[in-house]
N, C-alpha and C positions, 0 to 999 in steps of 0.2 A: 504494500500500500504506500503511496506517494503523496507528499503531502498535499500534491494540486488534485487530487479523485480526491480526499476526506473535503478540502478545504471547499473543494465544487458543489458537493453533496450538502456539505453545510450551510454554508451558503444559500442553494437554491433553498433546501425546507424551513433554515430562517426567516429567508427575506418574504417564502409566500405561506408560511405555515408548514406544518408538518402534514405528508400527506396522509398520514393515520387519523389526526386530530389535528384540526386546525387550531386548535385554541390554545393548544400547548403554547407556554411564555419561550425564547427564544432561548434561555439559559438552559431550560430542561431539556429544550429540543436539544441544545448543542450536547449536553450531556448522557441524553441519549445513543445518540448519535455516537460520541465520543465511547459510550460504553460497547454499542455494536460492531467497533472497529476493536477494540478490545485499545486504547489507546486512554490516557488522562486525557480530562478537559484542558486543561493549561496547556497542552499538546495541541491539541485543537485549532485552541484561540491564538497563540503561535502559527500555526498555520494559517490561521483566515486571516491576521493582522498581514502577514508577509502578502499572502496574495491580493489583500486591499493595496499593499503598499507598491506591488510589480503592478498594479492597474492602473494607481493610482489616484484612486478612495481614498485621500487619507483629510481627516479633520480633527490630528494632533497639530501642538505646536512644532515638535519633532517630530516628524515621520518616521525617518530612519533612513536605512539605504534597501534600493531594488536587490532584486538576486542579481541581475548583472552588474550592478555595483560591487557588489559581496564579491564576485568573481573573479573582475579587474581588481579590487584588492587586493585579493589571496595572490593575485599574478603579478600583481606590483611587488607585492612583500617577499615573494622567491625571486623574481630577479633582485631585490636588494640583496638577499640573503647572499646571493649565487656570486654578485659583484664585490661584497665585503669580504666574500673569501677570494675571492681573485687579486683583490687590493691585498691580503696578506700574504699571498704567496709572493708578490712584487715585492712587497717592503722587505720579507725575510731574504729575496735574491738580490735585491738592492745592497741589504746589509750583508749577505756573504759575497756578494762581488766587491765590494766596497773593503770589506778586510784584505781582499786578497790583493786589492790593487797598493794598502798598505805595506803588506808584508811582504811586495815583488818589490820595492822602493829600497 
């Protein structure tokens, strides 16, 4: 299960009712719902906030970031990773060529 099928599912029987009982309040919907996936509510509402937020439903002061935000992130933050280990390996051959141009003098 993926969080864009639970968060669709939820969704749709929120926003029009539940289609067993229309009357249900949206909390128990979700929580039903939530227990039919065999998943927590908190899990849930994680999910439907992120897909309001890829939509673009949002009416916090923070939103947050998209999942393609999330993405380019995680992809930013390995290439740094990737270039501060490359910058070390420079510095450490910097400092062992640089001794040895000492010790050829």
């Amino acid at each position: 299960m993926t969080w864009s099928t639970a968060s669709s599912i939820a969704s749709d029987s929120t926003n029009s009712g539940s289609q067993t009982s229309p009357n249900i309040p949206p909390e128990k919907a979700r929580s039903q719902i939530a227990s039919d996936f065999g998943i927590h509510v908190g899990t849930l509402n994680k999910w439907l906030r992120q897909a309001d937020l890829d939509a673009g439903n949002t009416t916090e002061p923070k939103p947050g970031a998209t999942s393609d935000e999330k993405a380019q992130l995680r992809a930013a933050n390995r290439r740094i990773k990737v270039l501060e280990q490359e910058l070390e390996v420079m510095r450490g051959a910097a400092a062992y060529f640089g001794q040895a141009q000492i010790r050829s003098q």
